[in-house]
KOLVO-780445 format. One record per residue (C-alpha): y, z, x; residue in three letters; chain; residue number from 0. Coordinates in nm, 3 decimals. Layout:
[[Y,Z,X],ALA,A,NUM]
...
***
This chain:
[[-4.368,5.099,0.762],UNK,A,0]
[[-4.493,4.901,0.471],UNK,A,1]
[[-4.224,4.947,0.281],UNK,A,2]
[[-4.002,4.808,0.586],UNK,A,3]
[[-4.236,4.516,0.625],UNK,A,4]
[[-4.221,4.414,0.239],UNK,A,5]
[[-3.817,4.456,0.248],UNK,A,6]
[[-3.800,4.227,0.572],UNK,A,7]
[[-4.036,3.975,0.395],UNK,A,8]
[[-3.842,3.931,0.079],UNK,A,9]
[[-3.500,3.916,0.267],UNK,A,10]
[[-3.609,3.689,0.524],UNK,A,11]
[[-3.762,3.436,0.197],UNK,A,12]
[[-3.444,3.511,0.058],UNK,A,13]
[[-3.286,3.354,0.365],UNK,A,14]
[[-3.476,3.053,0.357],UNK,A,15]
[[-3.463,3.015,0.002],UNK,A,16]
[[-3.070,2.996,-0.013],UNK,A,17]
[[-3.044,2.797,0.288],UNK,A,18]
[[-3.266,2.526,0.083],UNK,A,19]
[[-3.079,2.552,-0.164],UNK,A,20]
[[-2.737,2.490,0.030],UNK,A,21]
[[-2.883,2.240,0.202],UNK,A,22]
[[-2.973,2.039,-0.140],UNK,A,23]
[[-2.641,2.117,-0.276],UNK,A,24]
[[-2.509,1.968,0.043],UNK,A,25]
[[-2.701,1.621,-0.006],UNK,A,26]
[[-2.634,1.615,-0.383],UNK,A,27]
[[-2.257,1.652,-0.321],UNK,A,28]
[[-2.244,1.989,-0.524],UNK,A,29]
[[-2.009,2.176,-0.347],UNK,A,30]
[[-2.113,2.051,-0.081],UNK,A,31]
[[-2.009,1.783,0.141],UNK,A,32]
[[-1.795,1.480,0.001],UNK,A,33]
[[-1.913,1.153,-0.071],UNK,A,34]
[[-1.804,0.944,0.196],UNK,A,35]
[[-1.472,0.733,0.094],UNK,A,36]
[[-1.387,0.389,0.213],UNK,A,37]
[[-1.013,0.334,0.332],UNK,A,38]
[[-0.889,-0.039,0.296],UNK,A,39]
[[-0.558,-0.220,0.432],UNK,A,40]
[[-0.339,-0.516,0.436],UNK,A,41]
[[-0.438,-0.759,0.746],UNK,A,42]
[[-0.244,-1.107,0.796],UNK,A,43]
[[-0.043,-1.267,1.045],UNK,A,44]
[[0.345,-1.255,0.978],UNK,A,45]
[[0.479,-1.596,0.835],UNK,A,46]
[[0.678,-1.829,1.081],UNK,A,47]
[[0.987,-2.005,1.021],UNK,A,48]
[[1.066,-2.254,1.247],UNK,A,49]
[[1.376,-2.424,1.338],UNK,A,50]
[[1.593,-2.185,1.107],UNK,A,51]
[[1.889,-2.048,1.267],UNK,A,52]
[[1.923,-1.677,1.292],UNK,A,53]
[[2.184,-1.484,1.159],UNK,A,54]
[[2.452,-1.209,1.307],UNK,A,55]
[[2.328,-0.933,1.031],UNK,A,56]
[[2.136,-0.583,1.144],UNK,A,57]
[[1.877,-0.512,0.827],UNK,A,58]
[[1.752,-0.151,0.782],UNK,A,59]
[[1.471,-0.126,0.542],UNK,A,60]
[[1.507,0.183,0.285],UNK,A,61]
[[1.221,0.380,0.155],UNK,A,62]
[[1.033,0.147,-0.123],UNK,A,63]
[[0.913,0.335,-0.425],UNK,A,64]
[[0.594,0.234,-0.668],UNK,A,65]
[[0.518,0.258,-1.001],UNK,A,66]
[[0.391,0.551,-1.184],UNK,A,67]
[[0.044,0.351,-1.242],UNK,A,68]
[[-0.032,0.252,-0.869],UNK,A,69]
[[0.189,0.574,-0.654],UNK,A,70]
[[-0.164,0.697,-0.516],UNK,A,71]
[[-0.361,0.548,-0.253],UNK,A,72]
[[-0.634,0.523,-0.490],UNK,A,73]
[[-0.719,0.153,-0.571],UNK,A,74]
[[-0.652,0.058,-0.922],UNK,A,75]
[[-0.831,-0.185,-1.164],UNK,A,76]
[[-0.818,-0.350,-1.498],UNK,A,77]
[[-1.128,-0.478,-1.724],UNK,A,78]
[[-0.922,-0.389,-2.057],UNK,A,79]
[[-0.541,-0.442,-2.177],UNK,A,80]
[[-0.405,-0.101,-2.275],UNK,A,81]
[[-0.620,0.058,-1.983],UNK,A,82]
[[-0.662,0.127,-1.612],UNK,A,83]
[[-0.887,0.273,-1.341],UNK,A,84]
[[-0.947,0.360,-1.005],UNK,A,85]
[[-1.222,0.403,-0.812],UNK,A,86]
[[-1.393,0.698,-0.705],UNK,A,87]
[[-1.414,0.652,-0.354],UNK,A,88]
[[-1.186,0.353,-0.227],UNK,A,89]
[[-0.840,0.409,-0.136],UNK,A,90]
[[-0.571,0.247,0.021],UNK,A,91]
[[-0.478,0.342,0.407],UNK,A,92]
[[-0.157,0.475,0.201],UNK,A,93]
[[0.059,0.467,-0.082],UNK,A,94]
[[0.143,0.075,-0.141],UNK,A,95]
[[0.496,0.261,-0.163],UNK,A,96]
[[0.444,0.298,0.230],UNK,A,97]
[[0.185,0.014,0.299],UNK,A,98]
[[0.419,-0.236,0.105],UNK,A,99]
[[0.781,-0.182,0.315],UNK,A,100]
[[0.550,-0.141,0.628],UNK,A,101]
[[0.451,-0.515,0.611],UNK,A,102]
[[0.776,-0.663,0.497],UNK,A,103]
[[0.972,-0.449,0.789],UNK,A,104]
[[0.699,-0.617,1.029],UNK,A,105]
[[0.759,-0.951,0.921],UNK,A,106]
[[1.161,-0.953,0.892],UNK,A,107]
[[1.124,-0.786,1.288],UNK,A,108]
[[0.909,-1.088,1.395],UNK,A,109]
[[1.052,-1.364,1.188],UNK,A,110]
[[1.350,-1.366,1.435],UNK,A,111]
[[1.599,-1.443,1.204],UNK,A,112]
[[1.791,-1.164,1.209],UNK,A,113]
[[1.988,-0.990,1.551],UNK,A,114]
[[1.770,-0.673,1.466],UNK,A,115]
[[1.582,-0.487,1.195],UNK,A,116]
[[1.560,-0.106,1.204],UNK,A,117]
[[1.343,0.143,0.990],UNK,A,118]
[[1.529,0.374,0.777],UNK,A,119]
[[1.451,0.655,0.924],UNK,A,120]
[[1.627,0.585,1.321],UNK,A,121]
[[1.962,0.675,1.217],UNK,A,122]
[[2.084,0.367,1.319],UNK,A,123]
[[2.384,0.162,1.194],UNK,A,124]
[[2.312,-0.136,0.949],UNK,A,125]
[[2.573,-0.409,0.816],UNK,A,126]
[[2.269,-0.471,0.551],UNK,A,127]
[[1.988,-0.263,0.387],UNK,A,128]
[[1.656,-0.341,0.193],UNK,A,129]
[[1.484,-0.151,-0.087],UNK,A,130]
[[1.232,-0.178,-0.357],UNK,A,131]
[[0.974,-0.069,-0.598],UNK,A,132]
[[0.633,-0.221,-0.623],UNK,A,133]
[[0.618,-0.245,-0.998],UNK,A,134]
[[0.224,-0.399,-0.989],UNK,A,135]
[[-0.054,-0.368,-0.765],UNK,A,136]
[[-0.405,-0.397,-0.855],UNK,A,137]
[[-0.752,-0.570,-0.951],UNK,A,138]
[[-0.786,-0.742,-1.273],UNK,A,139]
[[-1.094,-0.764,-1.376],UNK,A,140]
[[-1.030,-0.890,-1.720],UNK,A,141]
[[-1.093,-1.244,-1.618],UNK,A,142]
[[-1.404,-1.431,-1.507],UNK,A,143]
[[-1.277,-1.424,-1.157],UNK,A,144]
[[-1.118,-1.094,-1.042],UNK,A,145]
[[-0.769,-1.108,-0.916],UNK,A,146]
[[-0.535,-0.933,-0.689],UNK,A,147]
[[-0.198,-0.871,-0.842],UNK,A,148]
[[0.158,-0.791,-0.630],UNK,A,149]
[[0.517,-0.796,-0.801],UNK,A,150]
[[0.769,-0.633,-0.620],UNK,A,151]
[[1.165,-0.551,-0.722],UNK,A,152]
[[1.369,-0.637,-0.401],UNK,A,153]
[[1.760,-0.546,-0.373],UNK,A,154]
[[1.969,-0.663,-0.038],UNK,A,155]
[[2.304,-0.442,-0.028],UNK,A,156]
[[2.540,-0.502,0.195],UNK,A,157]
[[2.645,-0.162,0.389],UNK,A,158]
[[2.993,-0.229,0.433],UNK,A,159]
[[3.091,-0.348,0.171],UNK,A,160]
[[3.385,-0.063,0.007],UNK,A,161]
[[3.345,-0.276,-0.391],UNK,A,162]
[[3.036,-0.135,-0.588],UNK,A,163]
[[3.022,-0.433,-0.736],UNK,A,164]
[[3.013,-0.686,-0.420],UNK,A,165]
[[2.761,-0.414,-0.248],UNK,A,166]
[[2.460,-0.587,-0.407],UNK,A,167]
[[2.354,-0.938,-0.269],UNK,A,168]
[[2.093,-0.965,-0.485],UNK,A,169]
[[1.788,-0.805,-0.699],UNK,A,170]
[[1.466,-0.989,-0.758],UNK,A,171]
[[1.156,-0.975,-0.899],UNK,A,172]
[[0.896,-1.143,-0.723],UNK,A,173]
[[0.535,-1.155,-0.813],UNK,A,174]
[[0.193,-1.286,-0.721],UNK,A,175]
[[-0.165,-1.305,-0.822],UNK,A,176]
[[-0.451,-1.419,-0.570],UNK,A,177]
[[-0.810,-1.525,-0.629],UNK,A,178]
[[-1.091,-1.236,-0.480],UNK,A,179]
[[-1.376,-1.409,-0.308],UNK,A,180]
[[-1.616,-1.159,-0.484],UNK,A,181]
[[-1.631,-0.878,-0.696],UNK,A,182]
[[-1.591,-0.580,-0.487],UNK,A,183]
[[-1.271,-0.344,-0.319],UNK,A,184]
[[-1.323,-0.553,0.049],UNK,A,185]
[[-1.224,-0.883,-0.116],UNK,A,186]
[[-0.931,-0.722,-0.324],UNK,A,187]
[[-0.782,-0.608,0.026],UNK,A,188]
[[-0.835,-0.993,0.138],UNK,A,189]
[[-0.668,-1.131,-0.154],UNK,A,190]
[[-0.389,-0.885,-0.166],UNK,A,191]
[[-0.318,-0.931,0.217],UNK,A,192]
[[-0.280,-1.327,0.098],UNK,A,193]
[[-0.053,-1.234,-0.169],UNK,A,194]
[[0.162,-1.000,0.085],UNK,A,195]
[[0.186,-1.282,0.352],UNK,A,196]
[[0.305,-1.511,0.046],UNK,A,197]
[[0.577,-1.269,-0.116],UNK,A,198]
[[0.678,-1.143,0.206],UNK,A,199]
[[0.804,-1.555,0.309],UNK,A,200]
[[0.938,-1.579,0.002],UNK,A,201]
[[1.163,-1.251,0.030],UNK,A,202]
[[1.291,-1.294,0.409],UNK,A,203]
[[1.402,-1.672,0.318],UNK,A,204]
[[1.590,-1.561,0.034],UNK,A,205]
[[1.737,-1.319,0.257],UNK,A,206]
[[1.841,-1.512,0.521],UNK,A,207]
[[1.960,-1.760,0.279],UNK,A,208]
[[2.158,-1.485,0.110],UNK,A,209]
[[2.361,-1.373,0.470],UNK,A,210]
[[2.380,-1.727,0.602],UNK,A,211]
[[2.621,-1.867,0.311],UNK,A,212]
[[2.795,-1.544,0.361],UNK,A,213]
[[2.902,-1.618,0.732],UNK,A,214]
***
């Protein structure tokens, strides 16, 4: 009977022992649960563009690719030149190879300049298509005042077009940098939105330039 007692005792502090010592594991994030991660988008209102005439073109937006340095949805930073970094727990919503094209498809669909805009991925017929890479996007540090930073490679290609070498309308680089309010990942997201809203303008005029003095 004693010897059941004193075998009960020492697995039952056994028990509570390991269960401490989960729990502590747990709080100290060592194999345990995750530190919490923070998840950051774009947010702006599309541009406008008033009194512009629309044109008789159907856009379909391809699949955008990114850079090796910024294809992750982990937010990337710069405080020396030959070097980079991301934080540990900010990300972006998703890759800027998805956030990116997301935006610009929303603002060629509201600008109303065009008889319609469809996502690559409806299967429906186009007489023009989209794509790009996002070549840079990221916080430099390396100044006094941080910075976010946005270039993008844009190509217009027109669908029907049966000469490879009258297919593409044009390819341009187009690039940004916007002042952060502070120091931190919630005012990089703030700037970069600004730089978005600005690029984005600049890409659906050229656009619609491009199609207009080709009707």
């Amino acid at each position: 009977m004693k010897i059941f007692r004193r075998t009960f005792y020492t697995l039952s502090c056994a028990s509570l022992i390991g269960g401490l010592v989960f729990s502590l594991a747990g709080c100290m994030g060592f194999g345990g649960t995750a530190s919490k991660v923070d998840y950051y988008t774009l947010e702006y209102v599309s541009p406008k563009f008033a009194e512009i005439k629309a044109v008789n073109s159907i856009i379909k937006m391809e699949r955008f690719q990114a850079s090796p340095l910024y294809n992750s949805e982990k937010i990337s930073y710069r405080k020396n030149n030959f070097q980079t970094d991301t934080y540990s727990n900010k990300r972006w919503e998703t890759n800027p190879a998805q956030l990116v094209p997301y935006f610009l498809f929303r603002d060629i669909k509201q600008s109303g300049l065009f008889k319609a805009v469809f996502n690559h991925d409806t299967g429906f017929v186009a007489t023009h298509s989209i794509s790009g890479t996002v070549d840079e996007f990221f916080e430099d540090d390396r100044g006094k005042i941080w910075e976010a930073v946005l270039s993008l490679d844009i190509i217009l290609m027109a669908e029907n077009e049966p000469d490879l070498n009258k297919r593409v309308l044009f390819q341009k680089r187009y690039s940004t940098r916007k002042e952060c309010a502070e120091k931190n990942p919630g005012a990089l997201a703030e700037a970069m939105s600004k730089a978005m809203s600005e690029l984005s303008a600049q890409i659906i005029t050229d656009i619609h330039k491009t199609l207009a003095d080709k009707m």
